[in-house]
mmCIF file of the N, C-alpha and C atoms, coordinates in Angstrom:
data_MODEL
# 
_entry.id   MODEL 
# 
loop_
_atom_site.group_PDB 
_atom_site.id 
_atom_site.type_symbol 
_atom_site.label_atom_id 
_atom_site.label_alt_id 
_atom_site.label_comp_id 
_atom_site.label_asym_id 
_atom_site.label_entity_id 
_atom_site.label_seq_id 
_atom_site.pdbx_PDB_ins_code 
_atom_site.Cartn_x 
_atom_site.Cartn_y 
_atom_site.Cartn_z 
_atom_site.occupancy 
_atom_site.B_iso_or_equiv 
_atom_site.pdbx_formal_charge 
_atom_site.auth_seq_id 
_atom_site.auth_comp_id 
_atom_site.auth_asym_id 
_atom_site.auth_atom_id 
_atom_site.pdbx_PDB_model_num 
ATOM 1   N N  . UNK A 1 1  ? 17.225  -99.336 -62.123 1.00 0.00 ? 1  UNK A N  1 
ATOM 2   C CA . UNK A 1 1  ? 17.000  -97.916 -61.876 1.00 0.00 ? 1  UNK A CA 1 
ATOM 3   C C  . UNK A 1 1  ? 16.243  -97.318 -63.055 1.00 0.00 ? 1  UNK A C  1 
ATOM 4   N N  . UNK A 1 2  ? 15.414  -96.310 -62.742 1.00 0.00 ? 2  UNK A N  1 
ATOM 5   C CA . UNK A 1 2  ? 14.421  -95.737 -63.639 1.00 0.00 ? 2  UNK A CA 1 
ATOM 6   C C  . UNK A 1 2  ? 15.194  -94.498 -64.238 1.00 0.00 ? 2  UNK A C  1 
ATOM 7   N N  . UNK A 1 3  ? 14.845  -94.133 -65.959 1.00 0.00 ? 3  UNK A N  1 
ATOM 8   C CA . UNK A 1 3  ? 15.970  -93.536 -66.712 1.00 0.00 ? 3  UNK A CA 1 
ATOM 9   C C  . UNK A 1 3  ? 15.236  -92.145 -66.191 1.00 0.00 ? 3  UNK A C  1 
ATOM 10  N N  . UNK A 1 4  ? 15.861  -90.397 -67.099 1.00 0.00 ? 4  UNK A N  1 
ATOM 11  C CA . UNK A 1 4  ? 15.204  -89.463 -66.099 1.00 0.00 ? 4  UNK A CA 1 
ATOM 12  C C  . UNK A 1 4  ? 13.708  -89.563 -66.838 1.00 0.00 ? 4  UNK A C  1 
ATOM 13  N N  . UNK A 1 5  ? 13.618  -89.816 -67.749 1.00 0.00 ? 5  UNK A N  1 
ATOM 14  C CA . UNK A 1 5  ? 12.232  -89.753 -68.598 1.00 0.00 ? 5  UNK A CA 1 
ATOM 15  C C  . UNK A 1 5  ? 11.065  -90.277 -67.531 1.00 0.00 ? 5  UNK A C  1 
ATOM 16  N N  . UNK A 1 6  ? 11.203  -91.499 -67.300 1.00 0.00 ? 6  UNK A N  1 
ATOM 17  C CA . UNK A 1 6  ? 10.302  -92.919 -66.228 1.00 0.00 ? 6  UNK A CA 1 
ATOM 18  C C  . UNK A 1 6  ? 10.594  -91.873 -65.211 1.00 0.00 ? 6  UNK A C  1 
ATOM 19  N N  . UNK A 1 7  ? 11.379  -91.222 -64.867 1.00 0.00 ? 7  UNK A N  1 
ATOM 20  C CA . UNK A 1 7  ? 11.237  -90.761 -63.290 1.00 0.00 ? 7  UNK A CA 1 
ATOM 21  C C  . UNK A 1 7  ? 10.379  -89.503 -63.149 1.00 0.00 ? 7  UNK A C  1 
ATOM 22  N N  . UNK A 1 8  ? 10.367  -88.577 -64.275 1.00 0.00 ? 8  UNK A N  1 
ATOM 23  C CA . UNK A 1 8  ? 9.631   -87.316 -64.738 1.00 0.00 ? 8  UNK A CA 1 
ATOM 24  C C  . UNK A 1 8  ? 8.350   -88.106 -64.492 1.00 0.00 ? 8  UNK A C  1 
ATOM 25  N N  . UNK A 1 9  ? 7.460   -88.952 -65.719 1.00 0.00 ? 9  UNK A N  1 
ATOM 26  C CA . UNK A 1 9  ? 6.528   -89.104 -65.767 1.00 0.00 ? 9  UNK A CA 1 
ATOM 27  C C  . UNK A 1 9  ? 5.910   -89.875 -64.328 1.00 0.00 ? 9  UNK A C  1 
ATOM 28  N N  . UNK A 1 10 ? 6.593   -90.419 -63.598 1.00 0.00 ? 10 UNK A N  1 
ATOM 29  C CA . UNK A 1 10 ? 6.005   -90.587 -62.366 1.00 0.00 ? 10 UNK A CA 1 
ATOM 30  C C  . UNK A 1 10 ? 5.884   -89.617 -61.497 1.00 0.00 ? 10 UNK A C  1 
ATOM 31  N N  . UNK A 1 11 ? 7.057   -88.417 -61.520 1.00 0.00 ? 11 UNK A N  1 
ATOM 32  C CA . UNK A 1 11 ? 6.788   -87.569 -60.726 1.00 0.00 ? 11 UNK A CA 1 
ATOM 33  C C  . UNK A 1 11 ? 5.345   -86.542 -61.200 1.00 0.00 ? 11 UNK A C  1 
ATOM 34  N N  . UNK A 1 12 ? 5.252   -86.443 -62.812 1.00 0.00 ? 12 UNK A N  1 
ATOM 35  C CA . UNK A 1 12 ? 3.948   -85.653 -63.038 1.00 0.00 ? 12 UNK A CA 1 
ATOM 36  C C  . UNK A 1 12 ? 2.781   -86.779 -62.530 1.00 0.00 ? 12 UNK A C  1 
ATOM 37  N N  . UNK A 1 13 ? 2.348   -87.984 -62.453 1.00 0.00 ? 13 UNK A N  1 
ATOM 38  C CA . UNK A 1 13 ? 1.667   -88.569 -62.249 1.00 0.00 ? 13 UNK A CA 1 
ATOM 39  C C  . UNK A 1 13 ? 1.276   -88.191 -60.712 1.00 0.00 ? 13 UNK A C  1 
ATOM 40  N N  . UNK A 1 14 ? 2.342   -88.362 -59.648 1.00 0.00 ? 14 UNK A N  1 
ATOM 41  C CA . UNK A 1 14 ? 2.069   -88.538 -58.212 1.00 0.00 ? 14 UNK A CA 1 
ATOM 42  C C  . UNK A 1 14 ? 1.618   -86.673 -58.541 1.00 0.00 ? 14 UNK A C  1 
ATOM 43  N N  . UNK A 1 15 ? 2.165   -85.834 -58.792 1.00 0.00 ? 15 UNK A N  1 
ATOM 44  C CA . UNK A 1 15 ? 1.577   -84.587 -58.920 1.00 0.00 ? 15 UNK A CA 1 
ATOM 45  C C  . UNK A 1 15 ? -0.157  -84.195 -59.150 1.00 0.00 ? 15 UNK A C  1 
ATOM 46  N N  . UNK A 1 16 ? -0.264  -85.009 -59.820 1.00 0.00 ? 16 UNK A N  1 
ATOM 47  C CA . UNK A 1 16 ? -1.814  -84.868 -60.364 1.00 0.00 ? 16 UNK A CA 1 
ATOM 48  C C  . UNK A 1 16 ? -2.900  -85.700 -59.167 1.00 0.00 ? 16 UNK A C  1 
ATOM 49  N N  . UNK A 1 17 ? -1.868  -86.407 -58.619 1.00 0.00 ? 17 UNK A N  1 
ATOM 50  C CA . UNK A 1 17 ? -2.966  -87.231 -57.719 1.00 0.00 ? 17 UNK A CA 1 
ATOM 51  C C  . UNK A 1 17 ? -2.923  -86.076 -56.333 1.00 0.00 ? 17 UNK A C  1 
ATOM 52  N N  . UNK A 1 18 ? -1.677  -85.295 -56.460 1.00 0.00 ? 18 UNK A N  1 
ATOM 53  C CA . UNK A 1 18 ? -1.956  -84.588 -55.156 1.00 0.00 ? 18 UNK A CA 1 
ATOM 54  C C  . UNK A 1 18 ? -2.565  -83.583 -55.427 1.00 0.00 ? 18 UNK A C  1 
ATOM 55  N N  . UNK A 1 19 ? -2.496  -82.439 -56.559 1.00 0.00 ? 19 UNK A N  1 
ATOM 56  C CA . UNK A 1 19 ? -3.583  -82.065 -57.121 1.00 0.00 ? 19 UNK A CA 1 
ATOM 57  C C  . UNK A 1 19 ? -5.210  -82.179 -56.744 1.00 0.00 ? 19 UNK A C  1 
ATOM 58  N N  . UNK A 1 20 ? -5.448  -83.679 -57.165 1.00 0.00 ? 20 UNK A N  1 
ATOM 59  C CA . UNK A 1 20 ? -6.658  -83.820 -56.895 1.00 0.00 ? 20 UNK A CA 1 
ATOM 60  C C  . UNK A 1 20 ? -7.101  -83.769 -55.476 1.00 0.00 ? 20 UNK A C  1 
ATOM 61  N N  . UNK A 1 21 ? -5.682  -84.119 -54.318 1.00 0.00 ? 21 UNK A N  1 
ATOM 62  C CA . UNK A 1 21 ? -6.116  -84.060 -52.848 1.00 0.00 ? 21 UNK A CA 1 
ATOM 63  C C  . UNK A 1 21 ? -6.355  -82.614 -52.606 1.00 0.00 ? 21 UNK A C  1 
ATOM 64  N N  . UNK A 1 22 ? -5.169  -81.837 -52.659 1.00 0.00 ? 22 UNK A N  1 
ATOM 65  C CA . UNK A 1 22 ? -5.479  -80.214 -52.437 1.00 0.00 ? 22 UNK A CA 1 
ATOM 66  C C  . UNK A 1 22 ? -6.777  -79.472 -52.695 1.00 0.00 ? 22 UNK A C  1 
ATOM 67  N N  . UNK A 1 23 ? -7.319  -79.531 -54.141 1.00 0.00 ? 23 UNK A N  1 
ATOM 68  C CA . UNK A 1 23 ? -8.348  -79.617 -54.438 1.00 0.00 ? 23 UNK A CA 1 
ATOM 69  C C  . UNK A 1 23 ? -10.024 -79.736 -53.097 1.00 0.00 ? 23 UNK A C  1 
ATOM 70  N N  . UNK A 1 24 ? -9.425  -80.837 -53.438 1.00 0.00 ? 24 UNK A N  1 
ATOM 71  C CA . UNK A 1 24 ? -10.310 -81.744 -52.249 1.00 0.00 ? 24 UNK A CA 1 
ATOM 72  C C  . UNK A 1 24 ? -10.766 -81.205 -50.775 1.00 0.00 ? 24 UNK A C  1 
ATOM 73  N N  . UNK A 1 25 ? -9.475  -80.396 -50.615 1.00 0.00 ? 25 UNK A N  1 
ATOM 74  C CA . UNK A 1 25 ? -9.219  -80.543 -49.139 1.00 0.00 ? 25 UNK A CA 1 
ATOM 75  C C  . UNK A 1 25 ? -9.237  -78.781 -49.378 1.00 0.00 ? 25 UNK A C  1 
ATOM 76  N N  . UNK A 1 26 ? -9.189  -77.891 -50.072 1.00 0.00 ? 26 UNK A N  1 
ATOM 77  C CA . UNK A 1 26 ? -9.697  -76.490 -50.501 1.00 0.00 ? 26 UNK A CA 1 
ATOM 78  C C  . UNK A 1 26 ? -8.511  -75.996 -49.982 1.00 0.00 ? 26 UNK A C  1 
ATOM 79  N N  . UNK A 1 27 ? -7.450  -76.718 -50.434 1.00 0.00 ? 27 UNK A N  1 
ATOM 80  C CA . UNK A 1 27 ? -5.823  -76.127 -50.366 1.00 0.00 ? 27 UNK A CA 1 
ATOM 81  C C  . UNK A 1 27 ? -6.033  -74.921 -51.772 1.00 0.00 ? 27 UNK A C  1 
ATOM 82  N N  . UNK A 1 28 ? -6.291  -74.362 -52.325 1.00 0.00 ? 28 UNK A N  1 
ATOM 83  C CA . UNK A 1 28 ? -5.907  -73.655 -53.429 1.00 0.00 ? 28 UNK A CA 1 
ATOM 84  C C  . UNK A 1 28 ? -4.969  -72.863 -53.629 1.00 0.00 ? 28 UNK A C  1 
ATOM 85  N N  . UNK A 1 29 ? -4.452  -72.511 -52.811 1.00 0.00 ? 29 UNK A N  1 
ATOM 86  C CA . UNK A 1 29 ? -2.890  -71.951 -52.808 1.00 0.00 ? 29 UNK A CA 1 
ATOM 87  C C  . UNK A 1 29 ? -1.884  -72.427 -53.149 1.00 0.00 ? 29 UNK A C  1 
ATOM 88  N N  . UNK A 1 30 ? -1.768  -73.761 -52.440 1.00 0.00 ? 30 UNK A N  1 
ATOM 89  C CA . UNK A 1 30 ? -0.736  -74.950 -52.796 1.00 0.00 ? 30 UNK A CA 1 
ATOM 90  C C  . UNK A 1 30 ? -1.307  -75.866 -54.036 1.00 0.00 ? 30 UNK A C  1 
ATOM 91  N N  . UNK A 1 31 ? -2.521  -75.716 -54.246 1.00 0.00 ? 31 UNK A N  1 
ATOM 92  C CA . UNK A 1 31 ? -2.516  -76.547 -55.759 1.00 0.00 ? 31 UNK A CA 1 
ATOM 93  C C  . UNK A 1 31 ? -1.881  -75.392 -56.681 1.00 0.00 ? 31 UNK A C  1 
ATOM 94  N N  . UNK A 1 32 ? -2.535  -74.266 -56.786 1.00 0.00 ? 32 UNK A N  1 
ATOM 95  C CA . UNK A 1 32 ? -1.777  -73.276 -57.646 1.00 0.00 ? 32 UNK A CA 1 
ATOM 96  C C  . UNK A 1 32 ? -0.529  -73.416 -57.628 1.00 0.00 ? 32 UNK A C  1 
ATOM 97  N N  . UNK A 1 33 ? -0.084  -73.540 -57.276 1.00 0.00 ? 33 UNK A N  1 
ATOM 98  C CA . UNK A 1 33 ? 2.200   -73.659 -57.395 1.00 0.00 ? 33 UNK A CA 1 
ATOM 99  C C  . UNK A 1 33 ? 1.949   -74.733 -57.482 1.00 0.00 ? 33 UNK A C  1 
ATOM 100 N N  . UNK A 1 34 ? 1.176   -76.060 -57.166 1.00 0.00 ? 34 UNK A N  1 
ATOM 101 C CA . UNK A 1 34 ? 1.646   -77.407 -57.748 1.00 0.00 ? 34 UNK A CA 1 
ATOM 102 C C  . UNK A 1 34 ? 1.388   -77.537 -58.957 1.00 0.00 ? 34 UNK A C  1 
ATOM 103 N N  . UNK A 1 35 ? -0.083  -76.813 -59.305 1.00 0.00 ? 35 UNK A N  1 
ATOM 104 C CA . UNK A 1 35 ? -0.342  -76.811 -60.861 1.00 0.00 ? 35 UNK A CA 1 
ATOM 105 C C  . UNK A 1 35 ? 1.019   -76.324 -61.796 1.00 0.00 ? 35 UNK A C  1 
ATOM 106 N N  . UNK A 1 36 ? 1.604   -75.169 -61.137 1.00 0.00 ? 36 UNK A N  1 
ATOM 107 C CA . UNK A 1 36 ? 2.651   -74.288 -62.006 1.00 0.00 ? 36 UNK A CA 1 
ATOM 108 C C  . UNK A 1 36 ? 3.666   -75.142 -61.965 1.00 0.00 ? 36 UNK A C  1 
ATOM 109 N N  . UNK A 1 37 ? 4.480   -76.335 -60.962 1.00 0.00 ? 37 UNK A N  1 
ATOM 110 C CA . UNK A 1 37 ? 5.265   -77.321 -61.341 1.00 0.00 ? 37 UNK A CA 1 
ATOM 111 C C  . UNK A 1 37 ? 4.970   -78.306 -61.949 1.00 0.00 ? 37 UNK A C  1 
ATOM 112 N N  . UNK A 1 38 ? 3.618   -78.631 -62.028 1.00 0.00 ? 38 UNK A N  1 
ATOM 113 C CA . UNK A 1 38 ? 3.329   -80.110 -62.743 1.00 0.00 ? 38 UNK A CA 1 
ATOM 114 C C  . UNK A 1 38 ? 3.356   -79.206 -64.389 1.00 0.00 ? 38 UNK A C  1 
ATOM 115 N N  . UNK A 1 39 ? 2.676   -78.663 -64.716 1.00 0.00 ? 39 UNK A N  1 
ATOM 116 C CA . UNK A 1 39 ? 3.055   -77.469 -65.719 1.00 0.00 ? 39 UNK A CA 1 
ATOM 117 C C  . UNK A 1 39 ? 4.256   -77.510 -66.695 1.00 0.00 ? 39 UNK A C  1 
ATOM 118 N N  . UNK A 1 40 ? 5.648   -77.151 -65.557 1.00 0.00 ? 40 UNK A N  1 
ATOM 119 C CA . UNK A 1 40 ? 6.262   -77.022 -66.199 1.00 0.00 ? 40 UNK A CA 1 
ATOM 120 C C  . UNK A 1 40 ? 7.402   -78.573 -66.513 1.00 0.00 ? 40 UNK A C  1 
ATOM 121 N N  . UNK A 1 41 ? 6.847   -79.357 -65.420 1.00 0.00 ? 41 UNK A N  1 
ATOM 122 C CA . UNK A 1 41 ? 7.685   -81.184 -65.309 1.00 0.00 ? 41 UNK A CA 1 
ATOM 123 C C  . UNK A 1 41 ? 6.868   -82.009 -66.251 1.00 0.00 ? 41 UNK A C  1 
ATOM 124 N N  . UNK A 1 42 ? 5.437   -81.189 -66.805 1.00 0.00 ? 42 UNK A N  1 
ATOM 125 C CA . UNK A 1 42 ? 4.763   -81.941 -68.075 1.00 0.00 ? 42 UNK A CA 1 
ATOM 126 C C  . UNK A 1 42 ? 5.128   -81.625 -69.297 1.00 0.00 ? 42 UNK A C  1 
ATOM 127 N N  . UNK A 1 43 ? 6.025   -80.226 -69.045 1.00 0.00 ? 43 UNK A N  1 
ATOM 128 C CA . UNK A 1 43 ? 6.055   -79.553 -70.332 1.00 0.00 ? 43 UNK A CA 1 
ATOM 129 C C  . UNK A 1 43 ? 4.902   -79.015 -71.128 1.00 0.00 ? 43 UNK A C  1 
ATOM 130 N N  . UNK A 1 44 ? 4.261   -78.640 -70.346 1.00 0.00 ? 44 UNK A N  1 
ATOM 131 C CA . UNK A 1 44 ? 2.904   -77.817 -71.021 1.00 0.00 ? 44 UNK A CA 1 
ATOM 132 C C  . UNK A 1 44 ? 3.360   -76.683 -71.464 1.00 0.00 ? 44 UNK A C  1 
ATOM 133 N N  . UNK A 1 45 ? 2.752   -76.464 -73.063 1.00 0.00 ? 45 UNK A N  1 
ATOM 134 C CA . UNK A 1 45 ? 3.541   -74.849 -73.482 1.00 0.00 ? 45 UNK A CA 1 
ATOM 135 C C  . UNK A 1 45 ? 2.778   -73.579 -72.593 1.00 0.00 ? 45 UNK A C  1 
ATOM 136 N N  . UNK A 1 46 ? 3.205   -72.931 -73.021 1.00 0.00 ? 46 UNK A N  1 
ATOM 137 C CA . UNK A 1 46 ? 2.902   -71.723 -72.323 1.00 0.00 ? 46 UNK A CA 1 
ATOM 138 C C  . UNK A 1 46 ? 2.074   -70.739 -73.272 1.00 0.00 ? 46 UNK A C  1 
ATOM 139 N N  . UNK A 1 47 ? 0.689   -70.698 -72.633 1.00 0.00 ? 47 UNK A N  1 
ATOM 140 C CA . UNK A 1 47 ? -0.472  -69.777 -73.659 1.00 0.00 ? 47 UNK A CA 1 
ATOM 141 C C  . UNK A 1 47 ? 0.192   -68.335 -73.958 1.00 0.00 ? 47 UNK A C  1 
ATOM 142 N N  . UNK A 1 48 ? 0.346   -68.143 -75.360 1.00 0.00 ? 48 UNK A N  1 
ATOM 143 C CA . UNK A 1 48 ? 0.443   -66.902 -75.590 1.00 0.00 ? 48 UNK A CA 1 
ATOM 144 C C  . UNK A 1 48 ? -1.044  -66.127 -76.350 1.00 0.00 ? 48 UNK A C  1 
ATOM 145 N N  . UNK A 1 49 ? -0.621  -64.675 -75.930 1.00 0.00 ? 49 UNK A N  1 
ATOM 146 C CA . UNK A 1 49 ? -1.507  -63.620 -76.042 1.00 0.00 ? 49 UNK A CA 1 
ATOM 147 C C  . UNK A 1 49 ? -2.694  -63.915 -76.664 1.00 0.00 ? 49 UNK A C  1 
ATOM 148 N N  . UNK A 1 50 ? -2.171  -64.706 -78.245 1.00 0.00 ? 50 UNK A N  1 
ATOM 149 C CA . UNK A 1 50 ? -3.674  -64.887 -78.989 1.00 0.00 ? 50 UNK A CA 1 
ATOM 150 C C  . UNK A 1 50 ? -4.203  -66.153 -78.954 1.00 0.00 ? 50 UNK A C  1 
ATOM 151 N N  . UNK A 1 51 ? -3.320  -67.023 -78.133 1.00 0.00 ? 51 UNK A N  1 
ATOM 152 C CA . UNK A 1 51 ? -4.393  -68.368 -77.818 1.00 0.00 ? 51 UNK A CA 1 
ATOM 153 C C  . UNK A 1 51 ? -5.858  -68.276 -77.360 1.00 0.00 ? 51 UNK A C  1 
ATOM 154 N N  . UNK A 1 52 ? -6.543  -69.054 -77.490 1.00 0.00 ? 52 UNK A N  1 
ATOM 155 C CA . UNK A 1 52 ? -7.951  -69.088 -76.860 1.00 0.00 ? 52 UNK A CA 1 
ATOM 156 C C  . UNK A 1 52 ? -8.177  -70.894 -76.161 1.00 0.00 ? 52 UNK A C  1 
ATOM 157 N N  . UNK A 1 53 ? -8.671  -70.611 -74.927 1.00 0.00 ? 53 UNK A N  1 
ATOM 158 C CA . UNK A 1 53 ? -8.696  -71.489 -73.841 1.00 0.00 ? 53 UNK A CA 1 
ATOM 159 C C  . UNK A 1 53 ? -10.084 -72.321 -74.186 1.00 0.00 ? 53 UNK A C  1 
ATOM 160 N N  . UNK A 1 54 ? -10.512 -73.767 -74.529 1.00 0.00 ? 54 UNK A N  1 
ATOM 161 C CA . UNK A 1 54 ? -11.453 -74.440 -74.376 1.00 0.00 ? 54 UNK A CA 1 
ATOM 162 C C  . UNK A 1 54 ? -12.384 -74.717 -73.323 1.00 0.00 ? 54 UNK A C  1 
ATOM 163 N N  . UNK A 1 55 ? -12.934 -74.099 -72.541 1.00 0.00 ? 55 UNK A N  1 
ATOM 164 C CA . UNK A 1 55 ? -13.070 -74.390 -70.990 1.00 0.00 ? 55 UNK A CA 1 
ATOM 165 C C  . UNK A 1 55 ? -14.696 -75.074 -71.313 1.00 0.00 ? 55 UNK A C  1 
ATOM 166 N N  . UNK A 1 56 ? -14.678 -75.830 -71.940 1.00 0.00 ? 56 UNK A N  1 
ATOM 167 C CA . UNK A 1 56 ? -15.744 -76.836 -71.947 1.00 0.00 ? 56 UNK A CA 1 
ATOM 168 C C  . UNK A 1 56 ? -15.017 -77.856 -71.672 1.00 0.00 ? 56 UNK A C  1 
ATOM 169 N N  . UNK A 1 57 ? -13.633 -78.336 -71.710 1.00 0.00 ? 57 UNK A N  1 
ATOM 170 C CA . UNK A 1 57 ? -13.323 -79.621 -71.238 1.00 0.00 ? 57 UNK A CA 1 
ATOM 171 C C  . UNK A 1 57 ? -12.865 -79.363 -70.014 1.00 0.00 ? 57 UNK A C  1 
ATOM 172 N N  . UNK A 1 58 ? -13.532 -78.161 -69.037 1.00 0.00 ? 58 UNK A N  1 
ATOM 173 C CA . UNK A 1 58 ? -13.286 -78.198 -67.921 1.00 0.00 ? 58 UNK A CA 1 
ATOM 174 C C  . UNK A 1 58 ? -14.269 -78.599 -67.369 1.00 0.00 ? 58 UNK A C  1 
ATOM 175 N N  . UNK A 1 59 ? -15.411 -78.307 -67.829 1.00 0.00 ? 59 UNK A N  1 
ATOM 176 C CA . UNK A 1 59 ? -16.899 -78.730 -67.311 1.00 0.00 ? 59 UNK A CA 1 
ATOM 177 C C  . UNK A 1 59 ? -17.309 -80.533 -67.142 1.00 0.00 ? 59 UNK A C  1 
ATOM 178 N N  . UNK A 1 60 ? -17.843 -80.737 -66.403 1.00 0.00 ? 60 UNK A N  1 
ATOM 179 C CA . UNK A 1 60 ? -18.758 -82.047 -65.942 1.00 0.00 ? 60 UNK A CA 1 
ATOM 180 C C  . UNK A 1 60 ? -19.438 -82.331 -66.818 1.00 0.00 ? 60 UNK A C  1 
ATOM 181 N N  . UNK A 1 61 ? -20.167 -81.236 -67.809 1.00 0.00 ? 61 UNK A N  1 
ATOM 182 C CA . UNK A 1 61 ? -21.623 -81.840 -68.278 1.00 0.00 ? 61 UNK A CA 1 
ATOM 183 C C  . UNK A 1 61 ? -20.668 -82.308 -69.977 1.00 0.00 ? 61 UNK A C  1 
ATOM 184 N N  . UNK A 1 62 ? -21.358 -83.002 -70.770 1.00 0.00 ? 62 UNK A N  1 
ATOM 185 C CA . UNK A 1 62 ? -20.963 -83.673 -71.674 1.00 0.00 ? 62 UNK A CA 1 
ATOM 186 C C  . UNK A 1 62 ? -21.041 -82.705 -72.918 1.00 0.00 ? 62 UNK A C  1 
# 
């Protein structure tokens, strides 16, 4: 049996792959709340006020 750690990181894994289907398929409603659970089952912190967002590693081009 897988401990809860192994079971988390598979569950963020299968998350990201459905992610990429929703996406795909121009679900954006349901990726938004999947994003906000994979989020919080990755433990991603939470941006405060004076953070600043990189959105070049959102982009395609290099």
């Amino acid at each position: 049996m897988m401990d809860a750690g192994s079971m988390r990181d598979r569950a963020v894994m299968l998350m990201r792959e459905a992610l990429e289907l929703l996406d795909a398929a121009g679900e954006s409603d349901a990726a938004l709340h999947l994003q906000w659970a994979h989020d919080i089952a990755a433990r991603v912190p939470v941006l405060q006020p004076d953070d600043e967002i990189d959105l070049k590693r959102f982009l395609d081009e290099p």
